[in-house]
C-alpha positions, -999 to 999 in steps of 0.1 A, spaced: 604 408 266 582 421 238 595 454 218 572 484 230 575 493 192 565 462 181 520 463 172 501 442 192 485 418 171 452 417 160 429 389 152 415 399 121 393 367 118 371 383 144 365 416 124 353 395 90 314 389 90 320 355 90 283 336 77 264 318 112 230 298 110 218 268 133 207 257 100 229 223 97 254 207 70 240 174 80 200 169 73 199 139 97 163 134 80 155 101 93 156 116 130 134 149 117 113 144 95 89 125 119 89 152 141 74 178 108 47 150 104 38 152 141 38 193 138 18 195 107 -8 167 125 -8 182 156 -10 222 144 -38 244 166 -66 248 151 -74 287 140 -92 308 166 -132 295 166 -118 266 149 -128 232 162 -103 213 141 -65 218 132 -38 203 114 -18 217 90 -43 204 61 -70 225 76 -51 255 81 -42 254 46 -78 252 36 -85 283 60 -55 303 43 -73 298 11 -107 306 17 -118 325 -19 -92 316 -39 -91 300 -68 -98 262 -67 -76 233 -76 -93 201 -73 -64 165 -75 -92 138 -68 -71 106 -53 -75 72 -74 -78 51 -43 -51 27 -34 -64 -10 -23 -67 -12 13 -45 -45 15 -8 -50 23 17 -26 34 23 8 7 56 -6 -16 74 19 -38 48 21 -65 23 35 -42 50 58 -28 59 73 -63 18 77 -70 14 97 -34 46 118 -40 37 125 -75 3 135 -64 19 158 -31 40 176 -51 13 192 -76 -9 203 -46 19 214 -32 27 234 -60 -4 247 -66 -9 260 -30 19 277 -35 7 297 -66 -25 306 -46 -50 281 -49 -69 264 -27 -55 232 -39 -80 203 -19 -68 166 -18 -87 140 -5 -70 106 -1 -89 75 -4 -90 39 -7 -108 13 -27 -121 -13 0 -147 -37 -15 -137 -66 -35 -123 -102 -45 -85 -90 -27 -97 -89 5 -123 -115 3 -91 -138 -8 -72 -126 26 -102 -134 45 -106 -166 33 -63 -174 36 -68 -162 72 -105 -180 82 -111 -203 60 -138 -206 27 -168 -215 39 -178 -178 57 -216 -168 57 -220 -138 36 -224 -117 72 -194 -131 85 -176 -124 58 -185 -88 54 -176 -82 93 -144 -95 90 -133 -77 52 -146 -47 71 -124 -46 101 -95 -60 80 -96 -31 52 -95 -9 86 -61 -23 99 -48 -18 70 -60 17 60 -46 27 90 -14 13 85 -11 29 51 -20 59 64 11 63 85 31 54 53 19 84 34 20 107 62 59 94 69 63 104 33 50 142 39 23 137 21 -4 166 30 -37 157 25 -71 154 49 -61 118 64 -82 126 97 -109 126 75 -99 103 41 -125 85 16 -134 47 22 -155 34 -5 -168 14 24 -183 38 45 -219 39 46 -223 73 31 -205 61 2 -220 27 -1 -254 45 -1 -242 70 -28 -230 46 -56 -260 31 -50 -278 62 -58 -254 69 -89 -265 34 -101 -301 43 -96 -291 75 -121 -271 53 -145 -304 31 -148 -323 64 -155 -302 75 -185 -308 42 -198 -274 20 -200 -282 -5 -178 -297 -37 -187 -294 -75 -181 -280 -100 -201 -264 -135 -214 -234 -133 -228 -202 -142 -226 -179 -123 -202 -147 -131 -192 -146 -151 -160 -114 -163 -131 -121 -187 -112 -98 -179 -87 -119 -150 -78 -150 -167 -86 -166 -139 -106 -166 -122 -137 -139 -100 -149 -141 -62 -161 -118 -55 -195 -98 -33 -171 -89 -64 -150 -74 -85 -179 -41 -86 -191 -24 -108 -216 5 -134 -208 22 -162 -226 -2 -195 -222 11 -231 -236 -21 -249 -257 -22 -278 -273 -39 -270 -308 -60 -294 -324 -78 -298 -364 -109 -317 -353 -131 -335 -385 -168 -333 -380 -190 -357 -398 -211 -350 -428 -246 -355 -416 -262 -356 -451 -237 -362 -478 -261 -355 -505 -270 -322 -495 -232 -319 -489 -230 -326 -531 -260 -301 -532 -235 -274 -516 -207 -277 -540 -232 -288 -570 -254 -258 -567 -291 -269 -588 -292 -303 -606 -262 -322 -600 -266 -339 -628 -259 -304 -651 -226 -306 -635 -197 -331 -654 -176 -335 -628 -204 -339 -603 -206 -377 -608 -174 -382 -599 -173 -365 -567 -208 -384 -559 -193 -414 -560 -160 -407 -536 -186 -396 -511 -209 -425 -514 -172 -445 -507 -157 -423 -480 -166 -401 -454 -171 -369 -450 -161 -342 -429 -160 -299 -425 -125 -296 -401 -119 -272 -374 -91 -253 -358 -91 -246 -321 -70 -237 -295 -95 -245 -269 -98 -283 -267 -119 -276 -235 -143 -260 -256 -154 -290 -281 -178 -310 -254 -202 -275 -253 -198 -273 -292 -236 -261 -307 -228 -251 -341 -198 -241 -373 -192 -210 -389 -183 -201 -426 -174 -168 -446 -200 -162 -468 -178 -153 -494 -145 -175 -491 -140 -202 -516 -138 -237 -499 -123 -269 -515 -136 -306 -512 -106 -325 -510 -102 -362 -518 -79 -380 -493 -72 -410 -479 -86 -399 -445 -123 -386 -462 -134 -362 -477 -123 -331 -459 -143 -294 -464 -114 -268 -458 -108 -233 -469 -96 -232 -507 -66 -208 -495 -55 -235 -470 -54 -269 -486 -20 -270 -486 -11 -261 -457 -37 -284 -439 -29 -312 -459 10 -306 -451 -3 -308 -410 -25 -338 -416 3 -358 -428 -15 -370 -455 -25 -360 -497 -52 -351 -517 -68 -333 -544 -94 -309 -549 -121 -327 -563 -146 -297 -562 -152 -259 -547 -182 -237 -539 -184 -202 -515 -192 -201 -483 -229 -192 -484 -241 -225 -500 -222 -245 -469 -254 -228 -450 -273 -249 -427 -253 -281 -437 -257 -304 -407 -225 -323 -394 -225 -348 -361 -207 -335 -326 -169 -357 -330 -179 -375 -298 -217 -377 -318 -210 -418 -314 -192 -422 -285 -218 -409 -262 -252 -404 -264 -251 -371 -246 -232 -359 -275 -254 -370 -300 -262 -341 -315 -260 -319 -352 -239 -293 -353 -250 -266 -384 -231 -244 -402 -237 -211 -400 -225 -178 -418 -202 -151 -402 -176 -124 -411 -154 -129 -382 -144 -161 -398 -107 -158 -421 -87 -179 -436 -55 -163 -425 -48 -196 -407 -67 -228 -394 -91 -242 -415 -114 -213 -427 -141 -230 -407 -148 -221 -371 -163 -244 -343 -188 -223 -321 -195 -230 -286 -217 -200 -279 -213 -201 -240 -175 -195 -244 -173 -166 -275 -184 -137 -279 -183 -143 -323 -196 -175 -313 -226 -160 -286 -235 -135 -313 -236 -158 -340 -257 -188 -326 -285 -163 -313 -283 -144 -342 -295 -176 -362 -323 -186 -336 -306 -204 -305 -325 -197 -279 -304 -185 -245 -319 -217 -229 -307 -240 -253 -268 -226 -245 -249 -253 -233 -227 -244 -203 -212 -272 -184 -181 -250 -174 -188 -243 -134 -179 -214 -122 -148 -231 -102 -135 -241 -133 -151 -275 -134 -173 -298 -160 -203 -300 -146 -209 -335 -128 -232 -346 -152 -213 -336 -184 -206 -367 -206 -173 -386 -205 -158 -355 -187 -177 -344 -159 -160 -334 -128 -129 -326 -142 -109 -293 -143 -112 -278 -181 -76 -279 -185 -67 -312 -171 -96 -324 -193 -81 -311 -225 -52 -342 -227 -83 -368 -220 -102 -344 -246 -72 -352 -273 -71 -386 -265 -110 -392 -264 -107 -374 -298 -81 -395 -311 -98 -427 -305 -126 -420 -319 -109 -408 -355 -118 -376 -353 -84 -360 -345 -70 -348 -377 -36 -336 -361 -28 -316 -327 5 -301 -315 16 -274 -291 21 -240 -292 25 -208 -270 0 -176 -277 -7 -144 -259 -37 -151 -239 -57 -130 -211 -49 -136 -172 -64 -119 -144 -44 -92 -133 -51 -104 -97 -42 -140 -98 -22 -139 -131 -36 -175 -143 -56 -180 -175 -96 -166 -177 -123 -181 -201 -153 -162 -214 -182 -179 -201 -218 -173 -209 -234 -160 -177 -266 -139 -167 -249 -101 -157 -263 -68 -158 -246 -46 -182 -234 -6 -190 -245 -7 -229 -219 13 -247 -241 17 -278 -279 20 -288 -304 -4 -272 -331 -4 -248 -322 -4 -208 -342 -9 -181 -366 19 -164 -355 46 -189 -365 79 -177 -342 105 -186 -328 89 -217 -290 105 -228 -287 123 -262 -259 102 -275 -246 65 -270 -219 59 -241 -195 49 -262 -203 83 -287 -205 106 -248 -167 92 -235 -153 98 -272 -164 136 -273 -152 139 -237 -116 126 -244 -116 154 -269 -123 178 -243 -95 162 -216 -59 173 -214 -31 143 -215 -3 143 -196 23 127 -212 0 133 -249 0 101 -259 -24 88 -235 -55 106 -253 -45 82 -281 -44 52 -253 -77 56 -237 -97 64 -272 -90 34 -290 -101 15 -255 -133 33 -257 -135 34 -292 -133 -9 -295 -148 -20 -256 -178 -41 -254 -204 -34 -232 -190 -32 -195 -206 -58 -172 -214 -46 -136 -225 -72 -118 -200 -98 -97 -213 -129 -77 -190 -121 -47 -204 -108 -8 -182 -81 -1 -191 -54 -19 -220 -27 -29 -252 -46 -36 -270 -45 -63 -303 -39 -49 -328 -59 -74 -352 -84 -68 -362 -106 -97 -393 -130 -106 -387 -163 -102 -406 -172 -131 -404 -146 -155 -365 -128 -147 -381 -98 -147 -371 -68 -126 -400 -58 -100 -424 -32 -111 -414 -8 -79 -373 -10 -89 -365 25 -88 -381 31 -52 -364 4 -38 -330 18 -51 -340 47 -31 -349 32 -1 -319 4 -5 -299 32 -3 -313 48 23 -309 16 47 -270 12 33 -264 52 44 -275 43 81 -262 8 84 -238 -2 59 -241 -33 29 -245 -51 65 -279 -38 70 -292 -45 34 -275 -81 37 -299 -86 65 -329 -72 46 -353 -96 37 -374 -102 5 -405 -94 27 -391 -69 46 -392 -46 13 -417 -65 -10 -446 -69 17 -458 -102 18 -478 -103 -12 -450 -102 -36 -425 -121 -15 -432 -154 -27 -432 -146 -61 -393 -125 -58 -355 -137 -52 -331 -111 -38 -302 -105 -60 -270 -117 -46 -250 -97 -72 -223 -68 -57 -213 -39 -79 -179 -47 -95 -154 -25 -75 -144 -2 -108 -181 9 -101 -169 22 -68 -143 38 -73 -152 52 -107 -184 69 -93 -166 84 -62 -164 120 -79 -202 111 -72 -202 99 -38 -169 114 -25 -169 150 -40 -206 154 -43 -216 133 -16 -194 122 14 -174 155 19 -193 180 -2 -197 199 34 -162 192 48 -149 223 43 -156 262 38 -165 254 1 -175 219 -22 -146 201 -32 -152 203 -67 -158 224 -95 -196 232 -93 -201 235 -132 -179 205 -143 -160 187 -145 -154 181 -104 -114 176 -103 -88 193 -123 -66 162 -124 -67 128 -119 -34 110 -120 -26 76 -115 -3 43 -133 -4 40 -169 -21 8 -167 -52 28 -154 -61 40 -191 -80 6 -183 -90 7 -149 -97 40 -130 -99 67 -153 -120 43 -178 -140 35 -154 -144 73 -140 -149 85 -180 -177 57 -184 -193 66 -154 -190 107 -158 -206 103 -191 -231 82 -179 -245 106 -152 -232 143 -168 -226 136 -205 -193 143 -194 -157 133 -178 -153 140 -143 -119 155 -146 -101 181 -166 -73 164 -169 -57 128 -170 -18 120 -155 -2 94 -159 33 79 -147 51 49 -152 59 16 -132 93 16 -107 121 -4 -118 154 -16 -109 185 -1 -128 182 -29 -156 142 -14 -162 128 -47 -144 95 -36 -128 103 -40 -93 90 -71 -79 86 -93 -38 90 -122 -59 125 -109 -72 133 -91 -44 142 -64 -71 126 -38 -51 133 -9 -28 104 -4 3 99 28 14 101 23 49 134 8 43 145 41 23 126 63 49 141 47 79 183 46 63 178 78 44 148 97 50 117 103 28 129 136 16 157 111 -5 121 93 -20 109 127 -29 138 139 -47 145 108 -64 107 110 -80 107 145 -85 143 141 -108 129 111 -126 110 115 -159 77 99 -146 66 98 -182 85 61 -188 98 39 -161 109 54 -133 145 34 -121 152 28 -83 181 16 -65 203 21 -36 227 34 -63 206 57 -79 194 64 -45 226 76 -39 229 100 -62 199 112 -51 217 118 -19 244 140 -35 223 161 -50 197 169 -19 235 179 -3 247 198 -28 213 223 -26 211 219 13 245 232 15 241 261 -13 207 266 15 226 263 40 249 292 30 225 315 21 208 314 53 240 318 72 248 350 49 217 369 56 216 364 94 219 397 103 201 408 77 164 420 88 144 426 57 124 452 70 153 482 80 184 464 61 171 459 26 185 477 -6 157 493 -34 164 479 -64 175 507 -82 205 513 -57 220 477 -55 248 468 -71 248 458 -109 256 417 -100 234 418 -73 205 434 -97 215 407 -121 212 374 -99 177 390 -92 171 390 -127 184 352 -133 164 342 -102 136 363 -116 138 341 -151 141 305 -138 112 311 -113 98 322 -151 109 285 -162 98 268 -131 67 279 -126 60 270 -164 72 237 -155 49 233 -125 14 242 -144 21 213 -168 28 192 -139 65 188 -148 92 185 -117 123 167 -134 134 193 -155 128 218 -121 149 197 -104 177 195 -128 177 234 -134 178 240 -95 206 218 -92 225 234 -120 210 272 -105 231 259 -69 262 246 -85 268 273 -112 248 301 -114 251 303 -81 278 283 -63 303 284 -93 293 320 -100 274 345 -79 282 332 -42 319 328 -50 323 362 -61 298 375 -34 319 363 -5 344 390 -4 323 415 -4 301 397 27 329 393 46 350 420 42 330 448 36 315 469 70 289 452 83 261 478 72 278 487 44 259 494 13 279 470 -6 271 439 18 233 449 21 229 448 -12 244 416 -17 226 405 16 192 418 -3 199 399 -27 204 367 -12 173 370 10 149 373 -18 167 344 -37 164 328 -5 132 330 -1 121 317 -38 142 287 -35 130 275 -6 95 279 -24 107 262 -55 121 233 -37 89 227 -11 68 206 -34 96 185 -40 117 190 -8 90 197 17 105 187 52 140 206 41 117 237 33 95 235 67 131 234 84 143 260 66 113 285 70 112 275 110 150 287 108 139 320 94 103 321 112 128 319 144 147 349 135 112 366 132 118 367 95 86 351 79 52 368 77 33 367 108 4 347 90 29 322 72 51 317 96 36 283 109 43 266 74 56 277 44 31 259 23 7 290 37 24 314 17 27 317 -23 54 319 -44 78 353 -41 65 379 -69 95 391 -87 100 424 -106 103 418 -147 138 401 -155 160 421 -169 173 415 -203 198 435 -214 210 427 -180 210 392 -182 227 392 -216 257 410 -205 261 392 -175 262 358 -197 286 373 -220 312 386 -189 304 347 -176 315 329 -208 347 350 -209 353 345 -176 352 304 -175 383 308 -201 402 328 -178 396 303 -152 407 273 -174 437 297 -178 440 301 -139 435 265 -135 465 253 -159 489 275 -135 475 265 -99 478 231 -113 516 240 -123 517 250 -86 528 285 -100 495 299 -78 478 286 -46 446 302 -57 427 326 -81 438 356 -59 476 350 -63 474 359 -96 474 386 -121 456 387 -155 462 407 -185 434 398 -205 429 406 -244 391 413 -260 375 426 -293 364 458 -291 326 449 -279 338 430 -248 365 458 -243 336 478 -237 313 455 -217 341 445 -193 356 483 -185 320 494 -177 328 473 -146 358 493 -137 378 482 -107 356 461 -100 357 439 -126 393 418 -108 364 416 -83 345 392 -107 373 373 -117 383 365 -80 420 382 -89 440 406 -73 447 422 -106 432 418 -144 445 444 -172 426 449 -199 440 453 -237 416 455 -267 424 429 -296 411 406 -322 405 376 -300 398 368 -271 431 358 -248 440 360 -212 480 359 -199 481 349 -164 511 352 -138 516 346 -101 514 382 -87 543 398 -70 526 414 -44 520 409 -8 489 386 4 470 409 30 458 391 61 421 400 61 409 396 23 436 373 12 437 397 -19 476 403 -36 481 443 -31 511 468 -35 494 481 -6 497 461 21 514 473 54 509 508 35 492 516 70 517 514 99 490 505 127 480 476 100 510 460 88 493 430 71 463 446 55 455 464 20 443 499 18 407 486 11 406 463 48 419 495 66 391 514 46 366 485 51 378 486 90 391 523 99 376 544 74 346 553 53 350 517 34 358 507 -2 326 522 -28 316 497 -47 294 498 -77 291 469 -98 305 438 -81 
């Protein structure tokens, strides 16, 4: 039987404002965030609208504002998307994203790259070589397709925002037809011409290389000092004896050796492949070479290297006389193989250049012309005749058939026979192997040659091109150097990169001997090579048929079908394609300015120039895609077609080895997507410094994963603390909320400062870092843990708790805004949370990414300072604290009581807080004494614990019909409620 005296107890629980959201701890992202890509794909169009999506909503949300132009390098359309591409498209998402949010109409346009030697190889793995060229195109066609479209719902997984219903394929007709016309243009400004020179060729793919596809690797040689026979010994003498011999004392002596020995001028090569097309030798002018005496001839060799030649001959000899290069000029000397074959019976002359050193070798250089570019120059230079080049190196890599002692064979299977047809015949003064950095194509990754081949050509400096009509003011090379100058780096030290690539290219050569691809539209005279009279009109009209049918249609074009058939017989339709840098470098042209220069409301680009704000790709594209873009904005605009150039680093794993399937070093996406969720890819690129490497594994990843919980659960309290909180009747003026709350809008006020200057130089790893610091002390360690008494305790429409509640809405709603570039499916959920409650603005509410970022009153200063100061002192009190709950003296902060000791200057700062100041130290008590130094004594508290607030009060029970509370929960519950004015 219960006491009728005794109070019927009261569950105080139920009277706290305890925080509630449906937001959830858990993100579950691999089970959501497909269902946000399916909502922003499948969003309504806008009233009168025939198209919607989220993409085009955005683009309707921004109609006038200003424009902000990222123009997608396009990925190749081969293979499933692996990390790298995710890091590019994530990189890319969260600056549009970003700039949406600060009001711009920020346009992407993603895009791939679908013409070239890649596919061609996968066509040929899956059907065999021997395609006809219309075969093969229908098949890379359909096959660049399939896999387009499975890349597209990679990037899409990845929350990616862009137009993918209606992307940029550098193999759709409209775009064919425009580089074709950007071509015509480039021909007009007068770079293009035709010629033979070497260029660096793989024949893996079959083709010529661009500089941008080259890289270097390791290669092992065999190198070899080759002795070519004096033709004429007397004019030899004549070299060294400048005149009348016969003036000269010691000239008698060395006449004699020579009538008694051989002699011979001796090469250094690398390149025994090279020696069957040798035409010609090359001296310095103005080096000092030696005749040496030895018991293998008379050997010619640099002055500087005697020695050390000697030393690698194996043999000795002395310096029986010395001249300069220049009277070595025109010597004759007989091919090393001059009498073991006819076909190599032939003179080789020596000829003067400045490329040649004697840093090493022999100071004497053998020159096949078909296979240098020193050499190329140097033969033509002195008369050889392009016919007259010798070029037996097929394009497969082969001698040709007919080739002397070697035909048939692959070049460097040949180079042992080479060495040992060499060595029998005495001409092989010494060989051994070595390991040099040599190029590879950055394709196949095997060893490239130059080869001397007919190509068309971008001229990079002053000469003549063909049909010149609207000739540029400057050279190429003169126009991308000046624009560089004008272009902002991201990280700096890529302006340094890309100049000295410009600054030392050769000319670029455009032209591949491959089917898939954009043609280049030129018919040529069989007899004379000469371009047809009408070129520029059939450029039109090629273009023109490749608009409405594809390269298909022009593949099916015949000569007479364009030529009439007067001129037919006398013409040959070029086979060449346009090398795929052309395609994807000109698609500001044909993509911005052409394919989807009506997509929208407005062009997506900047009218006056340059058309993209930002271009942003791998660092290795310094060589590829923005050289290529530079060359060709130049070319057409005497400009660059971007403002400014990005560039991010390779992934790695955790010991900075580039991620590799051949390793198996890598993390997939899909993988990461699938176990974690995208959102974990996102975060992981936004915290890394994409500057350098950027390091991936499933332990980093899950780090990653502690921090997205640690800011989905600060989120996640937030919006459970403000949801009875409607904006529009519950919300505090500034000048009448409490001091802290006024201050946390001040601190949220100055990072937004921070990370909005972060975000306009494209940086997101320092924004990440200082949100996750913002969540776990300004805010979790700091603002929210002080907060929560008052937002639980306090009435319910209490001043006190609406200011704080005022507070965390508008913080609130600028995180979530900071965090959606990065975090964009945790946003959406977020705002959808809030947009539920009827919180969000009526024309935002479908997406955040509609809205802009919150606009903040001026931070306060003097605020912020003393709120930093009362901070600092109070993380020594808590050390303080600490020392005595882990003595087990107190359970928490609460139970005890604080007499703390401050100069005079905190003295002041700290009692302007009043009671509320034990209210910022989370204690139930804190006395303040004025001293010299800072000092806190802290002691369990003697009073009683009250129920409701857990605070330590002498006045607890003071109310009879509350025997458990504090004066301040009986206020709070009964009676006007505690005032609060600061904390």
């Amino acid at each position: 039987m219960t006491d009728s005296t005794t109070p019927t107890p009261v569950d105080y629980r139920s009277t706290l404002n305890l925080p509630d959201t449906p937001f959830p701890m858990r993100g579950d992202l691999p089970k959501r965030e497909p269902g946000w890509v399916k909502t922003w794909n499948d969003m309504a169009p806008n009233p009168g609208e025939e198209t919607g999506g989220l993409y085009k909503r955005l683009r309707d949300a921004r109609v006038g504002a200003p424009l902000f132009v990222l123009h997608d390098g396009p990925p190749y359309a081969n293979g499933q998307i692996h990390m790298g591409h995710a890091v590019n498209k994530v990189l890319k998402d969260m600056i549009v994203k970003s700039k949406q949010l600060a009001g711009f109409d920020a346009q992407y346009i993603p895009g791939w790259d679908c013409h070239g030697l890649p596919i061609e190889n996968a066509i040929e793995k899956l059907h065999g070589r021997n395609l006809s060229r219309d075969d093969m195109q229908a098949k890379s066609r359909a096959y660049a397709t399939e896999q387009i479209d499975q890349q597209r719902e990679d990037f899409k997984r990845l929350g990616v925002l862009g137009d993918w219903e209606r992307p940029y394929r550098t193999m759709d007709p409209a775009n064919e037809g425009g580089q074709i016309r950007a071509f015509k243009r480039v021909i007009e400004r007068g770079f293009v011409y035709r010629g033979l020179k070497p260029v660096y060729w793989c024949f893996d793919c079959g083709s010529s290389l661009a500089e941008f596809e080259i890289e270097y690797a390791d290669k092992k040689s065999d190198t070899l000092d080759v002795a070519f026979e004096a033709a004429d010994k007397h004019a030899l003498l004549q070299a060294f004896f400048p005149g009348n011999p016969a003036d000269h004392p010691s000239a008698a002596l060395v006449a004699s050796r020579l009538e008694a020995k051989s002699a011979f001028v001796v090469i250094w090569t690398t390149t025994a492949w090279t020696i069957p097309a040798n035409q010609a030798l090359n001296a310095h002018p103005e080096l000092t070479y030696a005749l040496v005496d030895t018991p293998r001839g008379v050997l010619v060799l640099a002055d500087t290297l005697v020695e050390k030649c000697l030393e690698r001959y194996g043999t000795t000899g002395t310096v029986i006389a010395t001249t300069t290069g220049k009277q070595l000029a025109g010597l004759n000397f007989k091919h090393p193989l001059h009498d073991v074959d006819a076909g190599y019976a032939r003179l080789s002359p020596v000829y003067l250049a400045d490329y040649v050193s004697d840093s090493d070798g022999t100071g004497i250089v053998h020159s096949s012309p078909a296979y240098g570019v020193d050499d190329f120059n140097s033969c033509v230079a002195h008369g050889l005749k392009y016919d007259d080049i010798l070029n037996p190196v097929q394009g497969n890599g082969r001698y040709a058939e007919d080739l002397p002692l070697f035909g048939g064979l692959n070049i460097w299977k040949a180079c042992p026979v080479i060495l040992t047809t060499l060595q029998e015949a005495g001409h092989l003064m010494a060989t051994s192997p070595i390991q040099h950095s040599y190029p590879h194509c950055w394709r196949h990754k095997t060893p490239v040659i130059y080869r001397a081949a007919a190509q068309w050509f971008i001229r990079m400096d002053e000469g003549p091109g063909v049909f010149t009509q609207d000739k540029a003011p400057k050279t190429l090379r003169q126009l991308a150097l000046d624009a560089i100058e004008q272009t902002s780096f991201y990280p700096e030290n890529g302006k340094a990169r890309l100049r000295d690539m410009i600054a030392n290219r050769p000319d670029w050569c455009i032209s591949r001997q491959r089917s898939w691809g954009v043609p280049v539209p030129f018919f040529l005279h069989k007899d004379s090579g000469e371009l047809h009279p009408n070129t520029m009109a059939i450029l039109d009209q090629a273009a023109d048929i490749v608009e409405k049918g594809g390269i298909e249609a022009w593949s099916r074009v015949t000569v007479e079908d364009i030529l009439g058939a007067a001129d037919a017989p006398h013409y040959t339709k070029s086979t060449d394609i346009l090398e795929v840098w052309f395609d994807s470098g000109s698609s500001f042209q044909h993509v911005l300015r052409g394919s989807h220069k009506d997509a929208y409301q407005r062009p997506p680009f900047h009218a006056e120039g340059p058309e993209a704000d930002l271009y942003l790709e791998g660092h290795d594209q310094h060589r590829g895609w923005f050289h290529s873009s530079l060359l060709l904005g130049c070319a057409l605009y005497g400009r660059a077609p971007y403002r400014g150039l990005l560039t991010h680093g390779f992934t790695v794993d955790s010991k900075g080895i580039k991620m590799s399937k051949s390793l198996k070093n890598g993390i997939e996406p899909q993988a990461v997507s699938n176990k974690l969720g995208a959102e974990i890819i996102r975060l992981w690129v936004a915290a890394s410094d994409y500057s350098g490497d950027i390091a991936g594994d499933d332990k980093i990843l899950a780090r990653v994963v502690d921090t997205y919980r640690r800011v989905r659960n600060t989120l996640k309290f937030l919006l459970a603390n403000v949801s009875d909180f409607d904006p529009a009747k519950d919300a505090v003026p500034l000048e009448q909320m409490l001091e802290i709350d006024r201050y946390a809008l001040s601190r949220a006020a100055q990072l937004q400062a921070d990370i909005l200057a972060h975000y306009k130089v494209y940086e997101f790893h320092p924004v990440v870092s200082k949100l996750q610091i913002y969540c776990s002390e300004d805010l979790g360690a700091f603002y929210l843990d002080i907060l929560k008494d008052r937002l639980y305790t306090t009435a319910a429409n209490s001043l006190a708790r609406r200011s704080a509640q005022t507070a965390l809405w508008q913080i609130t709603q600028a995180m979530l805004r900071w965090m959606a570039p990065f975090l964009s499916f945790t946003a959406e959920e977020a705002w959808a949370v809030l947009g539920a409650e009827g919180k969000t603005p009526t024309a935002t509410a479908e997406s955040i990414f509609m809205d802009t970022y919150v606009a903040f009153d001026a931070s306060d200063a003097a605020l912020l300072a003393k709120w930093s100061r009362i901070r600092e002192i109070r993380e020594v009190v808590n050390k303080d604290i600490e020392t005595l709950r882990a003595d087990g003296q107190v359970g928490s902060s609460l139970q005890a009581n604080v007499a703390l000791t401050v100069n005079a200057e905190d003295h002041a700062l700290l009692s302007s807080l009043g009671e509320d100041l034990k209210f910022v130290f989370i204690t139930s008590a804190i006395d303040l004494l004025a001293g010299d130094a800072l000092s806190a004594g802290v002691s369990a508290s003697k009073s009683t614990k009250c129920e409701r607030c857990w605070h330590y009060r002498d006045d607890v029970g003071a109310d009879a019909a509350h025997p458990t509370l504090c004066g301040r929960c009986t206020s709070n519950l009964c009676g006007a409620g505690e005032a609060r004015r600061f904390a």
